[in-house]
VMD Tcl script that draws the C-alpha trace (Angstrom):
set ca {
  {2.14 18.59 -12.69}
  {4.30 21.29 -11.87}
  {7.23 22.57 -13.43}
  {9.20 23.92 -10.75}
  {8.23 21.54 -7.73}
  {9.87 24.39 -5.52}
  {7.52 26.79 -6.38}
  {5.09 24.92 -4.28}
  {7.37 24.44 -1.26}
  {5.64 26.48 1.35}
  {7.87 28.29 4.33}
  {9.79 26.25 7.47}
  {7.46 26.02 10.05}
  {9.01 28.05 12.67}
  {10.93 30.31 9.90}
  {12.13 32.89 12.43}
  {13.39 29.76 14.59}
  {16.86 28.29 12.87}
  {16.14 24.91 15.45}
  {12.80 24.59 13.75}
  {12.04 21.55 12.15}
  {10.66 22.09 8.41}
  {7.91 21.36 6.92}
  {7.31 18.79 4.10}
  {7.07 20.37 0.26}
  {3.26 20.40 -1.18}
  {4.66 19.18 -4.57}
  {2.30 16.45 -5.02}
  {-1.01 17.39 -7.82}
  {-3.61 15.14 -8.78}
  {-1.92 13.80 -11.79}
  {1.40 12.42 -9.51}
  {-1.54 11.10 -7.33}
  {-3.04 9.39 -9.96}
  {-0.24 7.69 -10.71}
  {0.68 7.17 -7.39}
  {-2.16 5.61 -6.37}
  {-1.91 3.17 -9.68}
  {1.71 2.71 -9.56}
  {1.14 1.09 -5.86}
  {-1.84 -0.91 -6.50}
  {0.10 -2.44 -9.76}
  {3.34 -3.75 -8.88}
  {4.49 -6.93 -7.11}
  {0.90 -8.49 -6.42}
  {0.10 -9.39 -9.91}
  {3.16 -9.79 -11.17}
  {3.45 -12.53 -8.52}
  {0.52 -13.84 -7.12}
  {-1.94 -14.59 -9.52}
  {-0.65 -18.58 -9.95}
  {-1.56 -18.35 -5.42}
  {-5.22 -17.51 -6.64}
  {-5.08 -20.15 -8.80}
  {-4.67 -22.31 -6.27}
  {-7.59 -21.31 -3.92}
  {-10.06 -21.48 -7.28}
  {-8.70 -23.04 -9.83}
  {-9.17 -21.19 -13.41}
  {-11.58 -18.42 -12.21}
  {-8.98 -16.28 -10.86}
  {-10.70 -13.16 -12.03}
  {-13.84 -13.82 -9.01}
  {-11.53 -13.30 -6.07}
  {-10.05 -10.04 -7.54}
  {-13.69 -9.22 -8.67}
  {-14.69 -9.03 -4.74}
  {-11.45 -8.10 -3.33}
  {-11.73 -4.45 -5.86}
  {-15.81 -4.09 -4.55}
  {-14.69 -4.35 -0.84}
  {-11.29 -2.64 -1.24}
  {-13.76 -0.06 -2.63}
  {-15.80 0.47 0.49}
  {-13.13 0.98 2.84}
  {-11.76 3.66 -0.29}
  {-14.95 5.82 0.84}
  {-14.46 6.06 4.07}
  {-10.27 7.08 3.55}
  {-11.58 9.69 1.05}
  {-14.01 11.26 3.24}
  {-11.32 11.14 6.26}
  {-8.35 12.95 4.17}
  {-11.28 15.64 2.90}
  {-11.38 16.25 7.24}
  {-7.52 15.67 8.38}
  {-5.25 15.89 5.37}
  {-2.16 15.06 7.26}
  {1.03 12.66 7.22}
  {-0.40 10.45 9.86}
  {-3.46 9.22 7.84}
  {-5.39 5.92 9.86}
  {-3.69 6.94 13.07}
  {-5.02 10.72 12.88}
  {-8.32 8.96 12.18}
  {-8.28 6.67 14.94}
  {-7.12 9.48 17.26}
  {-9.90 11.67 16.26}
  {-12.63 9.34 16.79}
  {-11.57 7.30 20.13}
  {-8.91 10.07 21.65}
  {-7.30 6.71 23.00}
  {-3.45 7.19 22.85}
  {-2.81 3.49 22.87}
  {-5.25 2.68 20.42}
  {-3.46 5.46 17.91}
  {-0.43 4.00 18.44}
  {-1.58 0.51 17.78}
  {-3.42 1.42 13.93}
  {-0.58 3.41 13.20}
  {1.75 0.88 14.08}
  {-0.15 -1.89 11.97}
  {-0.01 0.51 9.29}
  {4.11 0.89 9.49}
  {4.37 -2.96 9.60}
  {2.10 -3.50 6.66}
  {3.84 -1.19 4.64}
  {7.68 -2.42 5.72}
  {6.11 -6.24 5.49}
  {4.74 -5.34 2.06}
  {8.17 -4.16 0.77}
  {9.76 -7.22 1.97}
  {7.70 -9.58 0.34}
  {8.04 -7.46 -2.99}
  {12.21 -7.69 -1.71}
  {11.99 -11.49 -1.48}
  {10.07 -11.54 -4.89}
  {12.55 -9.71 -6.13}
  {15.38 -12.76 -6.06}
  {12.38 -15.37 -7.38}
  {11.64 -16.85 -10.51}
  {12.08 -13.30 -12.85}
  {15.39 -12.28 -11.45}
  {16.23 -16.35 -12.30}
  {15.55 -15.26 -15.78}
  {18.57 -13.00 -15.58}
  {21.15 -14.02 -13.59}
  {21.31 -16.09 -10.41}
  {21.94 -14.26 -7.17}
  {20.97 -15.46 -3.72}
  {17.93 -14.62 -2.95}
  {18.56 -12.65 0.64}
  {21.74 -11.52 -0.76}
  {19.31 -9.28 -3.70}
  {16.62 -8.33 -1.30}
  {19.44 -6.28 0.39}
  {20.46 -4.66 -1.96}
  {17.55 -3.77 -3.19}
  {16.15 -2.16 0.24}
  {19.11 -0.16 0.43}
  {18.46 1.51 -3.45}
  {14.96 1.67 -2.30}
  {16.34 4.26 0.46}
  {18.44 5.71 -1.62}
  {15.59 7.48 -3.62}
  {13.44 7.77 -0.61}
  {16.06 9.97 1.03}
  {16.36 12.04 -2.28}
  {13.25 13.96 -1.87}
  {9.70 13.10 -2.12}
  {8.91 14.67 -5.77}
  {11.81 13.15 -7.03}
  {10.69 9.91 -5.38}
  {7.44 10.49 -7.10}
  {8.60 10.94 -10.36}
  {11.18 7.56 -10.20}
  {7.41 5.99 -9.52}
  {5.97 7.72 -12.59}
  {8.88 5.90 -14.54}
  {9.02 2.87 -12.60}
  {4.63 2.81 -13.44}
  {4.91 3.20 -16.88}
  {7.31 0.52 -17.59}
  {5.34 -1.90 -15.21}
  {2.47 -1.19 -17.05}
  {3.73 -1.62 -20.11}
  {4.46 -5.40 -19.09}
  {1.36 -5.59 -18.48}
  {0.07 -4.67 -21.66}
  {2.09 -7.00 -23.27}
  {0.24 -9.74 -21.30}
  {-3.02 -7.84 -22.58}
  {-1.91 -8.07 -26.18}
  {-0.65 -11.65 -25.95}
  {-4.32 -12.54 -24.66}
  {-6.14 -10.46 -27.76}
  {-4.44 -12.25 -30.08}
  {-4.30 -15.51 -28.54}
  {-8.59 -15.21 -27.84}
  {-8.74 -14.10 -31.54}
  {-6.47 -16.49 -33.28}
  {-8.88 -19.37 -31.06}
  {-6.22 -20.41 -28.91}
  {-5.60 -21.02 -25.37}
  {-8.88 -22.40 -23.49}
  {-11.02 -19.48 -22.47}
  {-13.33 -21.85 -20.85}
  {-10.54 -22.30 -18.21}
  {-11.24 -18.93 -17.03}
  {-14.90 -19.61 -15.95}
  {-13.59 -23.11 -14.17}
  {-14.02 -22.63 -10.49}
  {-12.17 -25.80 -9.27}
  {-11.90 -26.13 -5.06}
  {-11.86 -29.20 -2.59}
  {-14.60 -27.82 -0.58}
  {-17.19 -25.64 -0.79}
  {-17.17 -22.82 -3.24}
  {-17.79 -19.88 -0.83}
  {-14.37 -20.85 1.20}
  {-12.27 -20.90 -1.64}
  {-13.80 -17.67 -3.37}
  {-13.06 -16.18 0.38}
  {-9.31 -17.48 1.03}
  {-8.53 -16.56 -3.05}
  {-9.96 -12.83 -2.27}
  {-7.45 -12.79 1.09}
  {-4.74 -13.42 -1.35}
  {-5.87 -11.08 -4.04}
  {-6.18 -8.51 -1.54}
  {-2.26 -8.28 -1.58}
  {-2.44 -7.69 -5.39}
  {-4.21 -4.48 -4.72}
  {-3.61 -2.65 -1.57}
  {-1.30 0.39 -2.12}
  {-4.76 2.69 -2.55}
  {-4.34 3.53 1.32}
  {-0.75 4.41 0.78}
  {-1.38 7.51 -0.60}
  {-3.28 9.04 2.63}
  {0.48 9.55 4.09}
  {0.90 11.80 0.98}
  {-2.14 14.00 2.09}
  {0.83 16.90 3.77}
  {2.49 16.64 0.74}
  {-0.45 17.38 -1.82}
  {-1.43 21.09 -3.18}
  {-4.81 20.76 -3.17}
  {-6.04 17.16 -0.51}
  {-9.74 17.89 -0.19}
  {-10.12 18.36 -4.18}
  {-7.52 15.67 -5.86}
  {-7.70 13.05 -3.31}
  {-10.94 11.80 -3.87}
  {-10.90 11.76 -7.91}
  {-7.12 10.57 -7.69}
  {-8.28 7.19 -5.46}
  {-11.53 6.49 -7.16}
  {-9.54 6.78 -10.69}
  {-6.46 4.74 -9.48}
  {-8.93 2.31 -8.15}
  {-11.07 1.90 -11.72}
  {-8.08 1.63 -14.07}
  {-6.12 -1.09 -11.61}
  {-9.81 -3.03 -11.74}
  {-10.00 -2.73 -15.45}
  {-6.42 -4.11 -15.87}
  {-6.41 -6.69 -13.29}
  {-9.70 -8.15 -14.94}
  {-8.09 -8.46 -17.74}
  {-4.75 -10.05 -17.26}
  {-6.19 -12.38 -14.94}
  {-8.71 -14.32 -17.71}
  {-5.48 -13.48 -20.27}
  {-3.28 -15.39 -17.68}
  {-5.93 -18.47 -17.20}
  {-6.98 -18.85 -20.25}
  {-3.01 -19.84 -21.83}
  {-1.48 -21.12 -18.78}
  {-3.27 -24.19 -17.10}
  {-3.53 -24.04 -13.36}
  {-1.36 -26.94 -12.66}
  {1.60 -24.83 -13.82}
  {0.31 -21.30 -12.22}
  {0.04 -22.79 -8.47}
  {3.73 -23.93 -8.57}
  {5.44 -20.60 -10.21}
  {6.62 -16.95 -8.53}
  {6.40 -15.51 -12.07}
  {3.02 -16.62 -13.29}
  {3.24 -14.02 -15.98}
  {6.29 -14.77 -17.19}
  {4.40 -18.01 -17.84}
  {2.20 -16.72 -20.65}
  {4.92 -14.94 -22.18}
  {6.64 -18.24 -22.48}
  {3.65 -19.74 -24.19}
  {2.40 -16.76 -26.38}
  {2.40 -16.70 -30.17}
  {4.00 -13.10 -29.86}
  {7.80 -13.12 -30.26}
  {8.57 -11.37 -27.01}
  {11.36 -12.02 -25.14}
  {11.18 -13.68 -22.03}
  {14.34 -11.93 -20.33}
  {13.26 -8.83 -21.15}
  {9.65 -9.44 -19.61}
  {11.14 -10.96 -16.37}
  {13.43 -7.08 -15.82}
  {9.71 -5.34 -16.67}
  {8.72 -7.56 -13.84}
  {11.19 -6.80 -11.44}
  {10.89 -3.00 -11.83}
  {6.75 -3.46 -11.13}
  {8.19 -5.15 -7.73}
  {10.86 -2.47 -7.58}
  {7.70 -0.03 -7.54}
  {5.56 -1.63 -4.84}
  {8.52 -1.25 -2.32}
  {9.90 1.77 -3.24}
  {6.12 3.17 -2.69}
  {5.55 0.64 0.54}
  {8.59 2.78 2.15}
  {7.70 6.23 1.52}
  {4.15 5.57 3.00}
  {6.17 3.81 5.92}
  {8.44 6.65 6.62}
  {6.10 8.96 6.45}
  {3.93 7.21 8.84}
  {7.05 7.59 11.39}
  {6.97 11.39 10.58}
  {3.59 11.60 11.24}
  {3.46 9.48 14.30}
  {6.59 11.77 15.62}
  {4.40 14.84 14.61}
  {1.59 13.86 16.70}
  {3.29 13.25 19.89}
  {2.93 9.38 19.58}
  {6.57 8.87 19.32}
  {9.58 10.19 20.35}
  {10.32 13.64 18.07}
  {13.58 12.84 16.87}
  {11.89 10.34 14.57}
  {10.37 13.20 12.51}
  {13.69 15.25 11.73}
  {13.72 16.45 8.41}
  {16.33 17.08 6.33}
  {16.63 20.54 5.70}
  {18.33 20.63 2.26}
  {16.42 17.64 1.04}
  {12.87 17.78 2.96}
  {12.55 14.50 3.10}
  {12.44 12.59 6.97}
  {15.35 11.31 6.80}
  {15.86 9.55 10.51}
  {12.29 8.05 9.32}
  {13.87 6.50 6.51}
  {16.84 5.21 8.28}
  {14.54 3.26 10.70}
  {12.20 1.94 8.12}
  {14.89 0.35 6.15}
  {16.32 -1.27 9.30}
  {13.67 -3.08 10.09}
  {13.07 -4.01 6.40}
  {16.61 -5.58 6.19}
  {15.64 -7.44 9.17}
  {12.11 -8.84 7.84}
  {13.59 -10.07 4.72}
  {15.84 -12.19 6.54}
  {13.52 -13.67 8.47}
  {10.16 -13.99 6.03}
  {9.71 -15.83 3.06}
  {7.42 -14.12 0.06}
  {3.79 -15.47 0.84}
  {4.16 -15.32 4.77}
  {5.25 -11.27 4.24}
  {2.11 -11.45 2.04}
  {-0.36 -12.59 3.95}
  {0.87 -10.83 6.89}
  {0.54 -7.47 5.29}
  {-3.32 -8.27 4.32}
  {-4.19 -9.12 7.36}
  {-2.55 -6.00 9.30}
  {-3.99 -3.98 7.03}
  {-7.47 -5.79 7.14}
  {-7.49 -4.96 10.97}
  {-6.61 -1.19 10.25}
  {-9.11 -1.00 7.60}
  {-12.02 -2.25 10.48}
  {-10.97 1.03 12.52}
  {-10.98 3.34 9.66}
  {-14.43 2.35 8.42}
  {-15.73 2.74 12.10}
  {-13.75 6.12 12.83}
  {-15.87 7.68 9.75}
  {-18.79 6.71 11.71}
  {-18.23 8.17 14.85}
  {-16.84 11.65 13.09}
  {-19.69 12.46 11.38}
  {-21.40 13.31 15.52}
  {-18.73 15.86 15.47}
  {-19.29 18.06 11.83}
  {-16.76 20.86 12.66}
  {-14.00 18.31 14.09}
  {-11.98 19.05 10.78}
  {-8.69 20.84 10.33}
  {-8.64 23.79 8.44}
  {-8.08 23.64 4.31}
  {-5.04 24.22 2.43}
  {-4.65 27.42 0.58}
  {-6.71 27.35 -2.91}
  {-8.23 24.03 -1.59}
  {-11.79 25.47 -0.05}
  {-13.88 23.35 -1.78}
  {-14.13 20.09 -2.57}
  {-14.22 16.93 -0.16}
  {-16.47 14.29 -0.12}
  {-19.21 11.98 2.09}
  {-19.40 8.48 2.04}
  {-23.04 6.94 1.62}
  {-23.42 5.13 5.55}
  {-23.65 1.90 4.28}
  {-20.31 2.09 2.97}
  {-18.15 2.15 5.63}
  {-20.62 -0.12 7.69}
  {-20.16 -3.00 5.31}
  {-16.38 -1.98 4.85}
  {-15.93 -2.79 8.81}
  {-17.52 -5.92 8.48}
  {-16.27 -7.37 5.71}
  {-12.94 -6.49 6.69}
  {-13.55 -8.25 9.82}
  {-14.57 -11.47 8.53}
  {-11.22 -11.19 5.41}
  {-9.12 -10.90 8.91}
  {-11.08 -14.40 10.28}
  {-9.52 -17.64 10.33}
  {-12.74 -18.17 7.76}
  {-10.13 -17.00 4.90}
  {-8.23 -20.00 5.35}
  {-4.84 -17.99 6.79}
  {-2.27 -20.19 8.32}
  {-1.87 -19.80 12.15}
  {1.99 -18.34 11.82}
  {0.96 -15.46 9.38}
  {-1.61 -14.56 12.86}
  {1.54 -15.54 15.00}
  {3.89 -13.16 13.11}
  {1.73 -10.35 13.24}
  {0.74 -10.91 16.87}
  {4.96 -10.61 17.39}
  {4.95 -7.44 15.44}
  {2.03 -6.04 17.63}
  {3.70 -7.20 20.35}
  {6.82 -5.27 19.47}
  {4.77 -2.27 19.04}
  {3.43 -2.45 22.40}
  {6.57 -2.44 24.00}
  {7.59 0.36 22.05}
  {4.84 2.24 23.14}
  {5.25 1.40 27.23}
  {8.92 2.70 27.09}
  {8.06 5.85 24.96}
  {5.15 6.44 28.12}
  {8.02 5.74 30.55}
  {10.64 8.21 28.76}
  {8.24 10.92 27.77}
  {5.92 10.84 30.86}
  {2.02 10.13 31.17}
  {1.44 14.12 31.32}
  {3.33 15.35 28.13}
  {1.95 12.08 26.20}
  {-1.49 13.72 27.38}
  {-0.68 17.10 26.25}
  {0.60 15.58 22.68}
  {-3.01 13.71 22.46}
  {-4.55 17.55 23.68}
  {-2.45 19.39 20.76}
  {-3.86 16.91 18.40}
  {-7.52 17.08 19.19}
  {-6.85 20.89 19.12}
  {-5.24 20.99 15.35}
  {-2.35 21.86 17.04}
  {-0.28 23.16 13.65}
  {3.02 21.82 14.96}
}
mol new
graphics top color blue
foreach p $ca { graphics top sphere $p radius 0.5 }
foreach p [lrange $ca 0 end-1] q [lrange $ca 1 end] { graphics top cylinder $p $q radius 0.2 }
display resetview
């Protein structure tokens, strides 16, 4: 980690050019990436979920987030090989422009990706004002979620490695909570309490296969937040080389943990109680032997949600950086801040349309929504790897000191990645038909956004911006 995160802050693009926008700082090593990538993936989906798993299996709630990890997994191989090729801010939309050179189609994956990230936020905003923050004090629920959007931009606008290191903070205390869950399970399993037999109870009305699938839709929630660190790729010293070990890592120790507190959090609290509660673990602190305070595990809780959004929003507006980057949206999006760094216009638009999702979505619908976005890009992205490999020296150049390194997905990965990502994102999962109707609105939106940008900019210049791209066009 460095010491002096200026020291890495390479020159303005366009440094003879005062109207020049700059360039984002590469502040970002493998060790903030690590915890990056961890920080995401633990945060507001365990904390809140888990008694929603319950529900689909019964006491087995460690099978769904078994097979959610091994396909989440797959689709992690075919990201790491991509950011080895395009390191840049854009991520799944670079990809998808790469492979299918479809300007419509870009616009579409990265706009899925935006959405999932802002819908992601504002389910960990409305989780925010549920049963932990009850714990504490009671505050309307809307009235919390925003305010706690607007602190969320707050430290997004401050600068990226300052963002990063709130999240190392933010990580460490969530995880933390989460070892005290851990510990409350040793001693309960060694002291013979609880009813670890629970835990290997797979209880569903129908068959077994439909239940594993829908409780693997939900647990999918619990751990996306690995993709979110692509949109870091511009920031990173060294992409090719720290990428790959920083998602593969993040990815283990999440698994490990998740495992772990999900037979801890079956085995003291029967289901009956888990299905009906937003806190689930605040559940087995309630019940544990340990003399833990239950107030003081609830604000543990609410700064793992406070994590999950803060990180959901700095993907987000760096997604609208990228996008503006690449000619896919109007440039002003992209300003940067020039004292700060930080995309600052990105941020304000983000958070708008945050504030508006949390007043209009309730915690599960954001949820589910932001799987199944996020299911759909995850289809492209597996594909896109396929169709890059015909082109081997379709790659943009490395970063200084980063020569070596990337890495190649095995081809079955990212064939079964598409696939089962396909079938998560089928009504087979069980998903309501409004969590398809409110991403179908969202879409929607996203296509009218892109007919009026092609109207404004003109068919030609949209052209040339999709010709600069395909050329590595170092804008």
């Amino acid at each position: 980690m460095a010491t002096d995160p200026a020291a890495a802050e390479p020159a303005p693009r366009g440094d003879d050019d005062s109207t020049a926008e700059p360039a984002l700082r590469r502040t970002v090593g493998r060790r903030m990436l690590l915890v990056f990538v961890v920080g995401d993936i633990l945060g507001a989906g365990i904390y809140a979920l888990t008694g929603k798993v319950a529900a689909e299996v019964g006491g087995a709630i460690w099978i769904p987030f078994v097979v959610a990890f091994a396909l989440a997994a797959l689709t992690a191989t075919a990201y790491a090989e991509l950011v080895s090729r395009y390191p840049r801010a854009a991520g799944a939309a670079v990809y998808a422009q790469r492979a299918f050179g479809r300007p419509f189609v870009t616009f579409l994956v990265a706009f899925a990706v935006l959405m999932s990230g802002i819908t992601s936020a504002s389910a960990a905003a409305r989780a925010f004002g549920g049963d932990y923050l009850a714990e504490l004090v009671t505050v309307p629920t809307l009235v919390a979620a925003w305010a706690f959007v607007l602190l969320v931009a707050v430290v997004n606008a401050i600068g990226i490695s300052e963002s990063v290191r709130v999240n190392l903070v933010l990580t460490a205390v969530e995880v933390t909570g989460l070892l005290v869950v851990l510990a409350i399970g040793v001693r309960a399993f060694l002291a013979g309490e609880g009813d670890p037999s629970r835990a290997m109870t797979l209880t569903t009305d129908g068959p077994a296969w439909v239940a594993v699938l829908g409780g693997t839709a939900l647990a999918f929630y619990a751990l996306l937040g690995f993709e979110d660190s692509v949109n870091l790729a511009e920031e990173c010293r060294a992409p090719r080389r720290d990428f790959p070990r920083a998602l593969f890592g993040g990815i283990a120790i999440t698994g490990v943990i998740y495992l772990a507190v999900a037979f801890t959090t079956s085995m003291l609290v029967d289901t009956a109680t888990l299905r009906e509660s937003s806190g689930p673990l605040l559940e087995v602190v309630r019940v544990a032997g340990l003399a833990f305070p239950p107030w003081l595990f609830a604000l543990i809780a609410l700064v793992a949600v406070s994590n999950t959004a803060l990180i959901n929003m700095i993907m987000a507006s760096r997604v609208v950086y990228g996008m503006s980057r690449e000619g896919i949206v109007p440039a002003w999006l992209g300003r940067v801040d020039r004292r700060r760094r930080t995309p600052w216009v990105a941020i304000a638009f983000t958070t708008a349309v945050a504030l508006t999702l949390v007043s209009t979505g309730d915690l599960s619908g954001l949820a589910d929504t932001t799987v199944l976005l996020l299911l759909l890009v995850f289809a492209v992205v597996n594909v896109s790897v396929l169709v890059l490999r015909r082109r081997p020296d379709d790659a943009d150049a490395p970063v200084d000191g980063d020569e070596r390194g990337g890495f190649r997905a095995p081809t079955w990965a990212p064939v079964l990645g598409a696939v089962v990502s396909l079938v998560l994102a089928s009504p087979l999962s069980g998903r309501s038909a409004d969590v398809y109707a409110r991403a179908g609105v969202l879409l929607a939106v996203g296509v009218v956004l892109y007919v009026v940008n092609r109207l404004l900019v003109g068919p030609a210049r949209q052209a040339d911006a999709v010709a600069a791209t395909a050329h590595h066009d170092p804008r």
